[in-house]
C-alpha positions as CSV (number, residue, x, y, z in Angstrom):
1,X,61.6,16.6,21.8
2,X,64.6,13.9,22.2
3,X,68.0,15.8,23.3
4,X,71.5,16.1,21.4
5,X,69.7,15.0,18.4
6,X,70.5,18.3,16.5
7,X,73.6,20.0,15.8
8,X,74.9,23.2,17.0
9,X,73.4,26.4,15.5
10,X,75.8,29.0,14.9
11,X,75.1,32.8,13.9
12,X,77.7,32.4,10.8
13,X,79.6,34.8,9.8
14,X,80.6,34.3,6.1
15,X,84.2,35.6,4.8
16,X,85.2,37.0,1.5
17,X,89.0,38.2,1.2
18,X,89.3,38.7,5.1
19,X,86.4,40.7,5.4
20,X,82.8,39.9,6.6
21,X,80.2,40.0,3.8
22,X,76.7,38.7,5.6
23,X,75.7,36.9,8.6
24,X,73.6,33.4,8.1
25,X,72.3,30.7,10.3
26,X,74.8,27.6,10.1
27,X,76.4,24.4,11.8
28,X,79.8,26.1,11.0
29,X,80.9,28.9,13.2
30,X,82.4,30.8,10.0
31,X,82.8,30.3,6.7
32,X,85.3,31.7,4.1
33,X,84.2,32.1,0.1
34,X,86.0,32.7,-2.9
35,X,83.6,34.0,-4.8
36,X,79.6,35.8,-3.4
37,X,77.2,37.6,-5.0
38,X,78.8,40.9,-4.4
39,X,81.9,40.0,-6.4
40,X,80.4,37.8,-8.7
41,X,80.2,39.4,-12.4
42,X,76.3,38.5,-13.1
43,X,75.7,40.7,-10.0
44,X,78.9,43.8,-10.0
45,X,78.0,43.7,-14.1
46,X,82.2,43.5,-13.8
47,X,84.5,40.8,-15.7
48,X,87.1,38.9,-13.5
49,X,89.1,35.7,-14.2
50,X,89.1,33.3,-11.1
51,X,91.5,30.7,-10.8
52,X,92.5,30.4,-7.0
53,X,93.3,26.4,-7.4
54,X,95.2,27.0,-10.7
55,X,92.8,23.8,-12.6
56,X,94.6,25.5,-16.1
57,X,98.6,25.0,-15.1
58,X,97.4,21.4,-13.2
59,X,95.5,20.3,-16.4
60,X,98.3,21.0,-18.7
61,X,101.1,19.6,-17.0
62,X,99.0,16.6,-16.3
63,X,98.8,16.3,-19.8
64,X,101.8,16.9,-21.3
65,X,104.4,15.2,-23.3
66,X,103.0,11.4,-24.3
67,X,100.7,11.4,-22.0
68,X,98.2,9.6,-24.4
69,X,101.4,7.6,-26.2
70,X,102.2,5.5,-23.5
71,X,98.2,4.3,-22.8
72,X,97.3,1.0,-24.8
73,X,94.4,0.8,-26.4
């Protein structure tokens, strides 16, 4: 088999809120979530709003005012 051909294997640990959740096989040495299957609501059976990134509040002030006035057709 040729040498430095494949990457790195790392025994990943995987994040959520600080805390470690599970350990997978990766390139990365760590990875952090927002959102696993232990705090996702098809799993918990629990409703919760994420919006870490804030698309709503960017998408309306993108859009605001004459936005669409000032655009020729």
């Amino acid at each position: 088999m040729k040498t430095k051909t494949h990457p790195k294997f790392f025994n990943c640990k995987v994040f959520h809120n600080g805390e470690v959740v599970m350990e997978v096989g990766s390139t990365k040495p760590e990875l952090h979530v927002e959102v696993w299957s232990g705090s996702h609501p098809f799993f918990t059976g629990k409703q919760a709003f994420v919006d870490a990134a804030g698309r709503v509040e960017k998408f309306q002030r993108k859009f605001q005012g004459n936005y669409f006035k000032d655009k020729k057709k």
